[in-house]
GUMAR-134652 format. One record per atom (N, C-alpha, C): x negated, z, y negated; residue in one letter; atom name. Coordinates in steps of 0.001 Angstrom, whole numbers, plus 500000, padded with zeros to 6 digits. Each point is the difference from the previous one (the first is absolute). Last residue first. Layout:
N
SITE       x       z       y  r   a
SITE       X       Z       Y  A  CA
...
***
This chain:
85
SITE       x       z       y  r   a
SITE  915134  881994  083864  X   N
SITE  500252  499429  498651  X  CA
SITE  501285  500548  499022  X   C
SITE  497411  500526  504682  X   N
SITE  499382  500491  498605  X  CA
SITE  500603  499806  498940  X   C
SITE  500779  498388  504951  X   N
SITE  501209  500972  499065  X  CA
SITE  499052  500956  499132  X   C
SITE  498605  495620  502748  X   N
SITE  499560  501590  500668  X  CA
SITE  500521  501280  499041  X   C
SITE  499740  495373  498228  X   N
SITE  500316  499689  501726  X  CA
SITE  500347  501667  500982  X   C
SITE  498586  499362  494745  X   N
SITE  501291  499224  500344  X  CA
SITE  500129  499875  501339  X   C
SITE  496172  502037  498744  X   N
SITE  501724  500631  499082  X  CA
SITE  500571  499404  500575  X   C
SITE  495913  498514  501312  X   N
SITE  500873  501133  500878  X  CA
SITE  500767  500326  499357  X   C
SITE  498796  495967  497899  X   N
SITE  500537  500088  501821  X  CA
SITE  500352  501389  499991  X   C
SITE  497588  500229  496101  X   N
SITE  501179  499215  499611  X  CA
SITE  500936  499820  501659  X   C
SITE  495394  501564  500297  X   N
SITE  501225  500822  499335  X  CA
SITE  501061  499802  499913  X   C
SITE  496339  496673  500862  X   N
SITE  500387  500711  501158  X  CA
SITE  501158  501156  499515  X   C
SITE  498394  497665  496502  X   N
SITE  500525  499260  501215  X  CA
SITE  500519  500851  501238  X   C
SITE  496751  502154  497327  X   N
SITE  501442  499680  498662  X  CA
SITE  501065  498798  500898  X   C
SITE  495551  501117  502118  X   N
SITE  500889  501230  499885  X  CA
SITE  501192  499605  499110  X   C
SITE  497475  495751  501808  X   N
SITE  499676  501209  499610  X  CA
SITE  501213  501068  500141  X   C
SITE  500146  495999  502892  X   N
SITE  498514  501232  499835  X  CA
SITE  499995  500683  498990  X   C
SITE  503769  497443  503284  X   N
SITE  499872  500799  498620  X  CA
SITE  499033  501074  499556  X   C
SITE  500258  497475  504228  X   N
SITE  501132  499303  499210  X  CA
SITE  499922  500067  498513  X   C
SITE  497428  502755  502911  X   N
SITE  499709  498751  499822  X  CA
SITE  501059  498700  499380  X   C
SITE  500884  504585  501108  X   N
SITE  499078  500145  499077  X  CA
SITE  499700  498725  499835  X   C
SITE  503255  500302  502928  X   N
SITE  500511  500287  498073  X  CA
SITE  498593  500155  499556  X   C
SITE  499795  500092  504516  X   N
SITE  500127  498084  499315  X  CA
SITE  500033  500307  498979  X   C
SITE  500878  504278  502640  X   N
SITE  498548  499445  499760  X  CA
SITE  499726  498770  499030  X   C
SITE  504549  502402  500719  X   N
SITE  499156  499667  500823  X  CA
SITE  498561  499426  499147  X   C
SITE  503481  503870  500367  X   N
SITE  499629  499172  498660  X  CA
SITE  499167  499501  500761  X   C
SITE  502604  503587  501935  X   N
SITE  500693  498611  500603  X  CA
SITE  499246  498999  499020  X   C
SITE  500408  504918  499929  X   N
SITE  499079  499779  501182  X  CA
SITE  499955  498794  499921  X   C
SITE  500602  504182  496354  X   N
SITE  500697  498685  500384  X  CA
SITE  498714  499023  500949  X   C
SITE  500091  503966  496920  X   N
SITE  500406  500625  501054  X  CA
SITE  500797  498398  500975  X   C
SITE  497037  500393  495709  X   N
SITE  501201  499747  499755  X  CA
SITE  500705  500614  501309  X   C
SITE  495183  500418  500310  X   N
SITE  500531  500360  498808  X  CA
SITE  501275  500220  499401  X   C
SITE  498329  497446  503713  X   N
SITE  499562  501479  500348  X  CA
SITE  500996  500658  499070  X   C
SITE  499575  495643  499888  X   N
SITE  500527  500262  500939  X  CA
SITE  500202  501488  499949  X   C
SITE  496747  498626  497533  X   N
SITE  501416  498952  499190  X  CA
SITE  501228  500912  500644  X   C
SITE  496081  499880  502020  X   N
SITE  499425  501224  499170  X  CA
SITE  501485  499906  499596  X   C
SITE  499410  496438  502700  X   N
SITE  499982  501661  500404  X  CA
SITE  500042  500824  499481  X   C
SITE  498978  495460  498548  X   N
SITE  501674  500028  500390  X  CA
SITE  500002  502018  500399  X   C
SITE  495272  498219  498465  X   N
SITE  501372  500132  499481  X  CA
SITE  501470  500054  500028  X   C
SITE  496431  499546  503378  X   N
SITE  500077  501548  499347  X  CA
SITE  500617  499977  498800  X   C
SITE  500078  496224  502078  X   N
SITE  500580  500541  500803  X  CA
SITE  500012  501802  499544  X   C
SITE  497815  496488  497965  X   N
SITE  500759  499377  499773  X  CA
SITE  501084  501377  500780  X   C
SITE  495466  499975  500369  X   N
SITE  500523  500480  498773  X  CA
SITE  501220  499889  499928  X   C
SITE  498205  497671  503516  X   N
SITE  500049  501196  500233  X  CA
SITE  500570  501116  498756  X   C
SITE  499673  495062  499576  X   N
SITE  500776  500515  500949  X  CA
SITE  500202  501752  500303  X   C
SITE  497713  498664  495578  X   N
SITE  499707  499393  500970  X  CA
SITE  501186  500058  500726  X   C
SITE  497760  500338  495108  X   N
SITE  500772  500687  500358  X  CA
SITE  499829  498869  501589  X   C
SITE  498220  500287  495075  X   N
SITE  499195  500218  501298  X  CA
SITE  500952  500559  501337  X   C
SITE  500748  498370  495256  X   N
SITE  499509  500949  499988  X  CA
SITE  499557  500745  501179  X   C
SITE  501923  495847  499750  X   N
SITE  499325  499733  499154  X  CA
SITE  499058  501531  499927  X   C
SITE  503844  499520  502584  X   N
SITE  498999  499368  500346  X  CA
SITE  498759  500102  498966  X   C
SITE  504490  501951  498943  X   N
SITE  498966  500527  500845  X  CA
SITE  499092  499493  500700  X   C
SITE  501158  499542  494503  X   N
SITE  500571  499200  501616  X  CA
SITE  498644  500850  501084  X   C
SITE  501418  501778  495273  X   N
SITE  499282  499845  500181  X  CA
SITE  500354  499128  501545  X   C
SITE  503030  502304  496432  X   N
SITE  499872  498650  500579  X  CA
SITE  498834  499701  500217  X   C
SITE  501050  504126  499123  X   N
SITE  501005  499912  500579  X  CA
SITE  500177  498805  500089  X   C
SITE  494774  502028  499793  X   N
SITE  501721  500215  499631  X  CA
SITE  500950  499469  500509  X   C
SITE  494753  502133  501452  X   N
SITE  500753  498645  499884  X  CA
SITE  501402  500460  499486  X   C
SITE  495622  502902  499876  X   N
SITE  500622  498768  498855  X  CA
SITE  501185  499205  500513  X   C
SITE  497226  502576  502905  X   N
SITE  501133  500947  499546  X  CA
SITE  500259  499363  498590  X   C
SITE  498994  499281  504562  X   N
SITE  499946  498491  499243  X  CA
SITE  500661  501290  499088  X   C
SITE  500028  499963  505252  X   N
SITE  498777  500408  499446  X  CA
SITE  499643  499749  498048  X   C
SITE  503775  498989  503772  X   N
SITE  498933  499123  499837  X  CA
SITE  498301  500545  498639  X   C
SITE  504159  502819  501692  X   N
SITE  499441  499084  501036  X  CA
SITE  499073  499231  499596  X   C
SITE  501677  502382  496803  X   N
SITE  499577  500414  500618  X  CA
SITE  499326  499627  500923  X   C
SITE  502315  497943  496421  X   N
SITE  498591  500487  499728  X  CA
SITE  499290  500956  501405  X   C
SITE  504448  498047  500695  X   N
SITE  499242  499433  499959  X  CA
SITE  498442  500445  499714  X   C
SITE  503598  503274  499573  X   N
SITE  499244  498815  501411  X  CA
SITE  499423  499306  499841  X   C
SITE  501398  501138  495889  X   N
SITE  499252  501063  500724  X  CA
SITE  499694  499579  501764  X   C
SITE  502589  497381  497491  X   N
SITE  499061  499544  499196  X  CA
SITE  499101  501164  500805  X   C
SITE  504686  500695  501428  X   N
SITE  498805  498646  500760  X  CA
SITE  499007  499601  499236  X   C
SITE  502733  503046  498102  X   N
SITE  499863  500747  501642  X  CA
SITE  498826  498511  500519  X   C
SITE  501929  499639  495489  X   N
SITE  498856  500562  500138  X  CA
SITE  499483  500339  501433  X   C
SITE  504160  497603  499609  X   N
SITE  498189  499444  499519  X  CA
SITE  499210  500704  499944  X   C
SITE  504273  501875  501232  X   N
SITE  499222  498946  501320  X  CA
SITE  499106  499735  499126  X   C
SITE  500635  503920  497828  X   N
SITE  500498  499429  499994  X  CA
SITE  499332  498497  501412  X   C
SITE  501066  505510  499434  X   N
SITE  498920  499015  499896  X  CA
SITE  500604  498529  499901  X   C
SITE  502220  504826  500292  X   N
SITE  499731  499670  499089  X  CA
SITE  498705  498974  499630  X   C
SITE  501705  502369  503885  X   N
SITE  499034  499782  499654  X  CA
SITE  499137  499995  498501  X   C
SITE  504463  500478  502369  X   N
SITE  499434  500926  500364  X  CA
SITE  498573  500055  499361  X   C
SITE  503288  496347  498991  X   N
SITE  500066  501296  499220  X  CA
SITE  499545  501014  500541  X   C
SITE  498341  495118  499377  X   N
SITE  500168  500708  501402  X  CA
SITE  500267  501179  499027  X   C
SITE  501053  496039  497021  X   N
SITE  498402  501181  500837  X  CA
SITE  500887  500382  500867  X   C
SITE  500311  494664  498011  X   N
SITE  500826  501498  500107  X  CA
SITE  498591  501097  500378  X   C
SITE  499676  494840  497570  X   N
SITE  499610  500811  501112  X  CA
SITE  500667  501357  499875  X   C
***
């Protein structure tokens, strides 16, 4: 995983912290599955946004969460799809 050099965060951590956020869950780690930890459609969507928000990038569609529930999954994509890497 690279860091965001403005940030110095790394995508896993950036999405282990979303995650804990949205879904309320301040234990869950970087392979906790977002179903499992209570996660929904709607969650699903405040995770692409925040994601969205954060990286300055409009185009991460929604599915990647469900494609790829936990954070250590989902990471691995946005490096590699969305020039994290």
């Amino acid at each position: 995983m690279t860091e965001n050099t403005a940030t110095a965060v790394s995508t896993l951590d950036l999405l282990v912290d979303i995650f804990r956020d949205v879904l309320d869950h301040p234990g869950l780690t970087a392979d906790t599955d977002f179903y499992e930890a209570g996660g929904d459609s709607l969650a699903a969507f405040q995770v692409t946004g925040r994601l969205q928000e954060t990286l300055g990038c409009d185009d991460i569609p929604v599915s990647l969460v469900f494609a790829y529930p936990t954070p250590r999954d989902l990471a691995e994509v946005v490096d590699a799809d969305f020039g994290r890497d």
